[in-house]
C-alpha positions as CSV (number, residue, x, y, z in Angstrom):
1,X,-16.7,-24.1,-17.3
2,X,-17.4,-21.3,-14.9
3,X,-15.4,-20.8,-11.9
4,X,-17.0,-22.2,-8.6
5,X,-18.2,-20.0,-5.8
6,X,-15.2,-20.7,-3.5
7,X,-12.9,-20.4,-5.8
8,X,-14.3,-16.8,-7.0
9,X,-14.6,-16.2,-2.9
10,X,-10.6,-17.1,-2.6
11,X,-9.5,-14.4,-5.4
12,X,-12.3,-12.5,-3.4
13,X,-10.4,-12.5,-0.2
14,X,-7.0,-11.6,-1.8
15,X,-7.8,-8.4,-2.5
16,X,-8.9,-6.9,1.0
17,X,-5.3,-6.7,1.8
18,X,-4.3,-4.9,-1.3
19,X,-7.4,-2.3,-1.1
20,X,-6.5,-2.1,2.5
21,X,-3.0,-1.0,2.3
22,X,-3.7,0.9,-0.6
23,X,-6.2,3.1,0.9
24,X,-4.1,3.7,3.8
25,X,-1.6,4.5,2.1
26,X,-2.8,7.8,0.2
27,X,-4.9,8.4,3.1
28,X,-1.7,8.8,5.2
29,X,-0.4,10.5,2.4
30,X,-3.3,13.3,2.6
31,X,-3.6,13.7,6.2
32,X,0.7,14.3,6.2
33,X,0.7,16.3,2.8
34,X,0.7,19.3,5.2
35,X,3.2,18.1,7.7
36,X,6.0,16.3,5.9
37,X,5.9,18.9,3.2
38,X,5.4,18.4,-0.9
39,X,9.1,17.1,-1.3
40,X,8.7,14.1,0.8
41,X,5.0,13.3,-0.8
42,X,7.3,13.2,-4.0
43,X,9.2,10.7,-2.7
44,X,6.8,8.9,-1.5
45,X,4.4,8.5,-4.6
46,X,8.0,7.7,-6.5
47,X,8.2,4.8,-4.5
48,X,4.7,3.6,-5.2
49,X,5.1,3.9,-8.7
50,X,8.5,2.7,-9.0
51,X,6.8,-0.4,-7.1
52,X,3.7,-0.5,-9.3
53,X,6.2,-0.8,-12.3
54,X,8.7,-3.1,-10.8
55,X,6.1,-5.6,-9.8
56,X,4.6,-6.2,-12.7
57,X,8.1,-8.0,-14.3
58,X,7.6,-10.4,-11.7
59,X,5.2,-13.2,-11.6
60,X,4.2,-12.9,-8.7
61,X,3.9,-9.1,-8.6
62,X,0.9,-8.6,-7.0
63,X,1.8,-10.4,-4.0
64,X,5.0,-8.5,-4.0
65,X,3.2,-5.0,-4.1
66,X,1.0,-5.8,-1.8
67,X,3.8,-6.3,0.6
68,X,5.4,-3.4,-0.3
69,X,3.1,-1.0,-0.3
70,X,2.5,-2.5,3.3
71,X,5.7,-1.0,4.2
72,X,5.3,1.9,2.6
73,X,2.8,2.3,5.2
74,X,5.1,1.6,7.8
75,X,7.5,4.4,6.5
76,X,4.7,6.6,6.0
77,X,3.1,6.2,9.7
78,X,6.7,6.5,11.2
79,X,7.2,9.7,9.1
80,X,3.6,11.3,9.5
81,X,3.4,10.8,13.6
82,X,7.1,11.1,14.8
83,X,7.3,7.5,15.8
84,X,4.9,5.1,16.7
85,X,1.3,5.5,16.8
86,X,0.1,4.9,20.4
87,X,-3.0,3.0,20.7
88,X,-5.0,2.8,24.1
């Protein structure tokens, strides 16, 4: 039997947060290549991947990475601008 609409539209809806906080991520990661220098890009993309790997032992690792690439953004917006970004 084929899926129903809402439920296709739930599994839908899980994903904007993961495509969200994944292309910030490397797009913070491209506009701070320059200013946090290749070392700390690295570290950075060593982090995602050691996350990428590490999530899928769990059962729930895509809720997991989703999370923590979310932080990962934290760090990485922190890092990039000095503190916190002001917004007026």
């Amino acid at each position: 039997m084929p899926p129903s609409k809402s439920r296709a539209r739930r599994s839908g809806d899980r994903l904007v947060p993961l495509l969200i906080a994944h292309i910030l991520f490397w797009i913070l990661l491209l506009i701070g290549a320059s200013d946090i220098g290749r070392r700390a890009c690295a570290v950075y993309v060593a982090l995602w991947l050691i996350g990428y790997v590490g999530s899928s032992w769990l059962l729930t690792g895509g809720l997991v990475f989703v999370s923590y690439v979310a932080i990962l953004d934290i760090a990485l917006v922190l890092h990039v601008f000095q503190g916190d970004v002001h917004l007026r």
